[in-house]
BAPADREN-80575 format. One line per 4 residues: number of its first residue (from 1); their letters; for each residue x, y, z of C-alpha. Coordinates in steps of 0.5 Angstrom, whole numbers, plus 500, padded with zeros to 3 digits. Layout:
NUM = a = X:Y:Z; ...;
end
This chain:
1 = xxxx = 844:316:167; 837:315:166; 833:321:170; 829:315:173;
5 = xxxx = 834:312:177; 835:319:181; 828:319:183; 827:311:184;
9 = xxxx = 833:313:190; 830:319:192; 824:316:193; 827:309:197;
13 = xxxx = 831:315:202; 825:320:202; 821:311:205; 826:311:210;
17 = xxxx = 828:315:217; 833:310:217; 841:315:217; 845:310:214;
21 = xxxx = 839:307:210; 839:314:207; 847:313:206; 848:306:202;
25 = xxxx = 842:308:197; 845:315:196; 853:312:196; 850:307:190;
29 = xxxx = 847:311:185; 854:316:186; 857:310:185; 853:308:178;
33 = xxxx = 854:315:175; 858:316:170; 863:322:171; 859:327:167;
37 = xxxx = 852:326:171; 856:327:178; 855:335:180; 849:336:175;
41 = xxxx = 845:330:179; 847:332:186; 844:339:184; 838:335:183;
45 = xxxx = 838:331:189; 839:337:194; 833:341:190; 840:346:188;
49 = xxxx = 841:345:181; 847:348:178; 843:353:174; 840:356:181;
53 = xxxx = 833:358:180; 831:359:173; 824:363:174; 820:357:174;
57 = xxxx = 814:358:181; 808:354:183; 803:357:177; 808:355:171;
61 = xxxx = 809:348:173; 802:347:174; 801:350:167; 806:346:164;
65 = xxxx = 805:340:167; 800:334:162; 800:327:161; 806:324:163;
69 = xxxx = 811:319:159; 810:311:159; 816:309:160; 822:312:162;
73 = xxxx = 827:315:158; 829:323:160; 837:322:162; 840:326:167;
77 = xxxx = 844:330:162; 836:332:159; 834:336:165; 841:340:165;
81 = xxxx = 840:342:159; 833:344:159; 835:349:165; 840:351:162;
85 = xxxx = 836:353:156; 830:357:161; 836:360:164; 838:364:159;
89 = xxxx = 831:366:157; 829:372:158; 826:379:155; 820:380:150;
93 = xxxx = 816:374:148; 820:369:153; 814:367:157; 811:362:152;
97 = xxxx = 818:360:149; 820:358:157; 813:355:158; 814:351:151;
101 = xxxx = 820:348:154; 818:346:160; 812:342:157; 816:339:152;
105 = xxxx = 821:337:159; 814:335:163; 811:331:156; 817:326:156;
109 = xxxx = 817:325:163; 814:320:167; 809:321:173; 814:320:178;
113 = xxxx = 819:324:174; 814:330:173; 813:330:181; 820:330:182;
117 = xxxx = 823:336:177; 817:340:180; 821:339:187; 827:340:185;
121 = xxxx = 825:347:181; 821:350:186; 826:348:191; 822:342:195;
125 = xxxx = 824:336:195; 823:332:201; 828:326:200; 832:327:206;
129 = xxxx = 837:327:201; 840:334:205; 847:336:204; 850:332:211;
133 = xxxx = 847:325:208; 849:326:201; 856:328:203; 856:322:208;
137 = xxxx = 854:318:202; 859:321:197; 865:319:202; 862:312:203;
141 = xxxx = 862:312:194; 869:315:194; 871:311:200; 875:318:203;
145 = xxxx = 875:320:209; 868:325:211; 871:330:214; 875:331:208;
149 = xxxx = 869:331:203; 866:336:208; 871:341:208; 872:341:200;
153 = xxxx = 865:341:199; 866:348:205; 871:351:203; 869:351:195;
157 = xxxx = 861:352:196; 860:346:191; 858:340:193; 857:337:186;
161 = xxxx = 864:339:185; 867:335:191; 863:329:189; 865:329:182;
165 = xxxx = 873:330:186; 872:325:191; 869:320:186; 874:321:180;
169 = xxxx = 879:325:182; 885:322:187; 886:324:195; 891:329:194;
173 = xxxx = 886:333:190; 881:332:194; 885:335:201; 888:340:197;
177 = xxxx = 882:343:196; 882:350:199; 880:358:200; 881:362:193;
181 = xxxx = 880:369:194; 873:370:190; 871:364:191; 865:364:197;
185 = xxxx = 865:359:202; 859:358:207; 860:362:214; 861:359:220;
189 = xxxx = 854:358:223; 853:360:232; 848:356:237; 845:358:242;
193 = xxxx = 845:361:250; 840:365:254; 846:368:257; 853:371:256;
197 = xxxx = 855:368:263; 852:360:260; 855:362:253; 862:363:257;
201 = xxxx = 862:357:261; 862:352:255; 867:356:251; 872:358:256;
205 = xxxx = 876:364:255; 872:368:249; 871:374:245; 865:378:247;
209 = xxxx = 863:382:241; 857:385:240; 851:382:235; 850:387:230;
213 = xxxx = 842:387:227; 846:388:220; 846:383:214; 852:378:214;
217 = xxxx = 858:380:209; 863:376:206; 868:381:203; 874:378:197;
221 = xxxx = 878:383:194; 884:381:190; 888:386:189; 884:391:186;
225 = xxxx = 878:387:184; 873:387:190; 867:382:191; 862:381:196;
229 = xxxx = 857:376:198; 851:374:202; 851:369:207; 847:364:202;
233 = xxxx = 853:365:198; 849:371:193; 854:376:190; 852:383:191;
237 = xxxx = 857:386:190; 854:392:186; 850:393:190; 855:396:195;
241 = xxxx = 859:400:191; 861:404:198; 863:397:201; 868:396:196;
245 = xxxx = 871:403:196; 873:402:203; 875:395:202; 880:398:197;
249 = xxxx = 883:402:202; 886:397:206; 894:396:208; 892:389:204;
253 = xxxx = 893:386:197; 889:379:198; 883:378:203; 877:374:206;
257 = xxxx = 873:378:211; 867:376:214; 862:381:218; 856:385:217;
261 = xxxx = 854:391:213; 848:395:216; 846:404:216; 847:408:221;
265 = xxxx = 842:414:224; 845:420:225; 847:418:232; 851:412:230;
269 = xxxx = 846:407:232; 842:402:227; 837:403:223; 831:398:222;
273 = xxxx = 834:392:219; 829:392:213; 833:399:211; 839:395:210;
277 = xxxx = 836:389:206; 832:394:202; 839:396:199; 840:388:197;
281 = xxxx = 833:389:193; 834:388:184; 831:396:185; 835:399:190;
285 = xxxx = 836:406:191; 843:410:194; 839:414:199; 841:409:205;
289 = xxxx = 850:409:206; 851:402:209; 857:401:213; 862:394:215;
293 = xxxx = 864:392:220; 868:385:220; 869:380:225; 874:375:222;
297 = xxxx = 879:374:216; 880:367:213; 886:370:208; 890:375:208;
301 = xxxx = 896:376:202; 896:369:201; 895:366:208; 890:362:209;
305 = xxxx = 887:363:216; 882:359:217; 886:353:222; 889:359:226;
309 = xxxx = 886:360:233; 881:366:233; 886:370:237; 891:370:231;
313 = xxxx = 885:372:227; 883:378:232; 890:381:231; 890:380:224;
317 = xxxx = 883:384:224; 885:389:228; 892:390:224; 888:391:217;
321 = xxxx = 882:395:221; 882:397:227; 876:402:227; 871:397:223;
325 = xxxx = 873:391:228; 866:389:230; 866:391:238; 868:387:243;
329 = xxxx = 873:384:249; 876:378:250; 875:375:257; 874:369:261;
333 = xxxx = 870:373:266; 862:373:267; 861:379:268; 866:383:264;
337 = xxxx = 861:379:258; 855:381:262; 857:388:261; 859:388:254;
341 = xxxx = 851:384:253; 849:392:257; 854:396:252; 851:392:246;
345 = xxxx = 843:393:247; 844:400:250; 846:402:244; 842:398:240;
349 = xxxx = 844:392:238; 841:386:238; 846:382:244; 852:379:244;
353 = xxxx = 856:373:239; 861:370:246; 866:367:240; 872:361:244;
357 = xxxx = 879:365:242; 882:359:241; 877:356:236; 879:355:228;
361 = xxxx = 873:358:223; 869:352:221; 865:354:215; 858:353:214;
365 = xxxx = 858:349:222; 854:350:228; 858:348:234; 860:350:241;
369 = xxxx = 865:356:239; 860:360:237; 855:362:241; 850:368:240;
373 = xxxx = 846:371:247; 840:375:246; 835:379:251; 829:374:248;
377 = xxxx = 828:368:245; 829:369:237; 828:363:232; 828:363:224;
381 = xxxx = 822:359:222; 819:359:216; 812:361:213; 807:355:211;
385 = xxxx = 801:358:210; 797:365:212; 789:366:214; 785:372:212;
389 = xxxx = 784:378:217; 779:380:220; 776:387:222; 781:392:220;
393 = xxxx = 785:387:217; 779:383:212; 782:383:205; 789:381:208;
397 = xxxx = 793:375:209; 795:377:217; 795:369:221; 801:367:219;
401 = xxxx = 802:359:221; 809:357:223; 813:351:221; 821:348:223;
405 = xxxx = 826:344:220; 826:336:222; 831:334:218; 831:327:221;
409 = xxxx = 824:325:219; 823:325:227; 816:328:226; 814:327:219;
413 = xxxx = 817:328:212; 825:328:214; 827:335:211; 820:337:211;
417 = xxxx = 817:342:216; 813:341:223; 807:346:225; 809:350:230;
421 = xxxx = 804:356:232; 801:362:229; 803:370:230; 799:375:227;
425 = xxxx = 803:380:232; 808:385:230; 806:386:224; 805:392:221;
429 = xxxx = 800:395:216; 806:395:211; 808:389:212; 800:385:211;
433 = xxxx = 800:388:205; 807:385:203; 805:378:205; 798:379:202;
437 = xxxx = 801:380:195; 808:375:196; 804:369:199; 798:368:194;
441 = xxxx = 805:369:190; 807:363:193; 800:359:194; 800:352:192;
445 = xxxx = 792:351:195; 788:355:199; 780:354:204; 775:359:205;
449 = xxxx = 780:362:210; 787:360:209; 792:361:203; 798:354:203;
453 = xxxx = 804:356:201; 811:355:199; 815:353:205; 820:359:202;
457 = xxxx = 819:365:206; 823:366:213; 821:371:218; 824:371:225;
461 = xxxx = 819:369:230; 821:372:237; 818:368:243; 818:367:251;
465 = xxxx = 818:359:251; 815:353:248; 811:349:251; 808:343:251;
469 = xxxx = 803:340:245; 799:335:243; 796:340:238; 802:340:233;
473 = xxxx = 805:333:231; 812:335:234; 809:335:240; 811:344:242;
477 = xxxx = 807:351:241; 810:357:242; 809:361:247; 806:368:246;
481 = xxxx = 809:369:239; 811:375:234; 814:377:228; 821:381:229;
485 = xxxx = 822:381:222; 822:377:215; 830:375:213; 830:376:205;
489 = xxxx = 837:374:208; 836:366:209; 833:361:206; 829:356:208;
493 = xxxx = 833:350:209; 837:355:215; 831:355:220; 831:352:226;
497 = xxxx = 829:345:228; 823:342:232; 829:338:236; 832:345:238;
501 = xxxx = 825:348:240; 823:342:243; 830:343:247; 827:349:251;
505 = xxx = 822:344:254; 829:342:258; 831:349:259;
end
């Protein structure tokens, strides 16, 4: 398929705010597309090539980009191929060969076809064509059923691959699709309360456990082979050599275990959150031990667990690893969580996760059973820009300008990003001069005072409310923001939505 067909359906998606318009013109394209093309395309469609990120930033696109083709003729296969050579490129003398080829990629395009393999190489497509509308599409193309589709692209972290199975492949394969201890899933995801009390009326009976402020693990181990991934599904099993040998020990053969990984003070509290990600860094030093903690099992000796209760899940757990269960309590009593939320901050967590016990383990969804509750507001936005300092601050990129997700287009582009505030609180003096080096990094254009930057970089902004704006275009600001701390952990496309902040009006 020629790569100009792909670009003429985002462009008609990107056109449209329309959900089910987004859906038929998607589901015709998947529908014209020859088996070879099918996971390599939807890779391109949701920004998420099969290749990941192969190195290419803001300035080397810029570079690499002349005058355009006339006339169409790149295929889809083309680009896969041109990736997969700037994937393996690497070590001395590289730079120009990766520069080389990416003109000769950007030569044979055509206009349109140069903005988009730009998009999807620095990861900012704004077709709408996210994952919940390209999934829709491939059930409405494969004629499966969605929650089907939704499952298999779950359960196997493909979602190319589940296009490709539900188009050409029969139902059977489809539904048959399931957990493989080592493959990574997408976690399941929690919303919102101000309250461990109004988190415990939505859910009913629940597990109250306390929210630790680590980093999300998900552990396999297959025998003795042992693998460990983040929540955007990265391995970093290297990494954690002391998580794999206490894995290594448990009374198991084959497991999948979702939980945290944080360091320890000397009194067994936590430690700064960057303390733990430091340890995830390419260079990371030894120095600082991280401990696990899980809350749940998907699988255990080949039993998958991921349709059983939470409660049945709870007793595996505790069975296999009672004393890095994370800690909690199973009620139907407010104040017996309000309690647990007082034993949680006191000893210096963020909060609480209330968890319906009868509730299966969705993977990669936000729903009701789940609930997390924390002392202040916090929210993941992602950074648009950031202005010069001033005073102490001159020669530093301190005002950072905040944006949320708006998936549907309800305020803008659908996937894009709505501005809602600034904060130049909670910054310290290692972190201006982190930003100021990382966002000229990222700088796709700049004014006298302000560097525009890739929507790339999440940080977690903790706030009192929002309220309402004529100033922004979705309508809220934030009220007295400040920086809790930058998430290396999540990536841009898990913020939070306009449509959640402008939720708390109604709170």
């Amino acid at each position: 398929m020629l790569l100009d067909e792909l670009v003429i359906t985002s462009d008609a998606v990107a056109s449209t705010r329309s959900r089910l318009e987004k859906v038929a013109a998607l589901a015709d394209l998947l529908r014209r597309m020859e088996p070879g093309d099918i996971a390599t395309a939807v890779g391109l469609l949701i920004a998420r090539p099969r290749q990941g990120r192969v190195g290419v930033g803001w300035r080397g696109m810029t570079a690499a980009m002349g005058e355009p083709a006339a006339e169409p003729s790149l295929t889809v296969a083309d680009v896969d191929a041109a990736l997969g050579r700037l994937l393996v490129m690497g070590g001395a003398g590289s730079a120009s060969e990766r520069a080389a080829t990416l003109r000769l990629l950007t030569a044979a395009a055509t206009e349109r076809e140069q903005a988009f393999i730009a998009g999807v190489l620095l990861g900012e497509l704004r077709t709408g064509a996210l994952e919940g509308v390209l999934t829709d599409a491939i059930a409405r193309a494969s004629g499966r059923p969605v929650d089907a589709v939704r499952r298999a692209a779950m359960l196997s972290g493909d979602l190319g691959e589940t296009a490709l199975l539900a188009l050409k492949g029969t139902a059977d394969q489809l539904d048959a699709v399931g957990l493989v201890v080592g493959r990574p899933v997408h976690p399941m995801l929690a919303a919102t309360a101000a309250s461990p009390s109004a988190a415990l009326e939505v859910t009913g009976k629940a597990s109250v456990e306390y929210k630790l402020d680590g980093a999300r693990i998900q552990v396999h181990r297959a025998g003795d082979e042992v693998r460990i991934y983040t929540r955007t599904l990265a391995e970093v099993t290297h990494r954690l050599p002391e998580v794999v040998e206490f894995v290594r020990r448990l009374p198991v053969r084959d497991v999948i275990l979702d939980g945290e990984t944080l360091a320890l003070d000397e009194d067994g509290g936590p430690r700064p959150f960057q303390e733990t990600m430091a340890r995830f860094g390419a260079d990371a030093a030894r120095a600082t031990v991280l401990h696990p903690w899980f809350f749940d099992v998907l699988h255990i000796d080949g039993r998958d667990l991921l349709d059983e209760p939470l409660s049945v899940r709870i007793e595996v757990l505790e069975r296999i690893a009672p004393e890095h269960r994370i800690p909690g309590e199973i009620t139907a009593d407010a104040a017996v969580a309000e309690r647990v939320s007082r034993d949680a901050l006191a000893s210096g967590h963020e909060g609480v996760v209330v968890k319906a016990v009868g509730s299966a383990y969705a993977a990669g969804r936000r729903g009701s059973n789940w609930i997390k509750v924390k002392p202040v507001l916090t929210y993941d936005l992602v950074v648009l820009a950031c202005e010069w300092g001033s005073g102490r601050r001159t020669g530093l990129l301190s005002n950072l300008h905040l944006g949320a997700l708006d998936p549907a287009g309800e305020f803008g582009e659908p996937g894009g990003y709505v501005m809602v505030g600034k904060t130049f609180k909670g910054l310290t003096d290692a972190l201006l001069r982190w930003q100021t080096e990382r966002f000229q990094e990222l700088e796709v254009r700049r004014t006298a005072g302000t560097v525009w930057v890739e929507p790339a970089v999440v940080v977690e902004i903790a706030i009192d409310g929002v309220q309402l704006s004529p100033r922004y275009p979705g309508g809220v600001a934030l009220r007295f923001a400040r920086v809790k701390r930058y998430r290396d952990d999540k990536t841009a496309a898990e913020v939070d939505t306009i449509q959640t902040l402008r939720g708390l009006l109604r709170s």
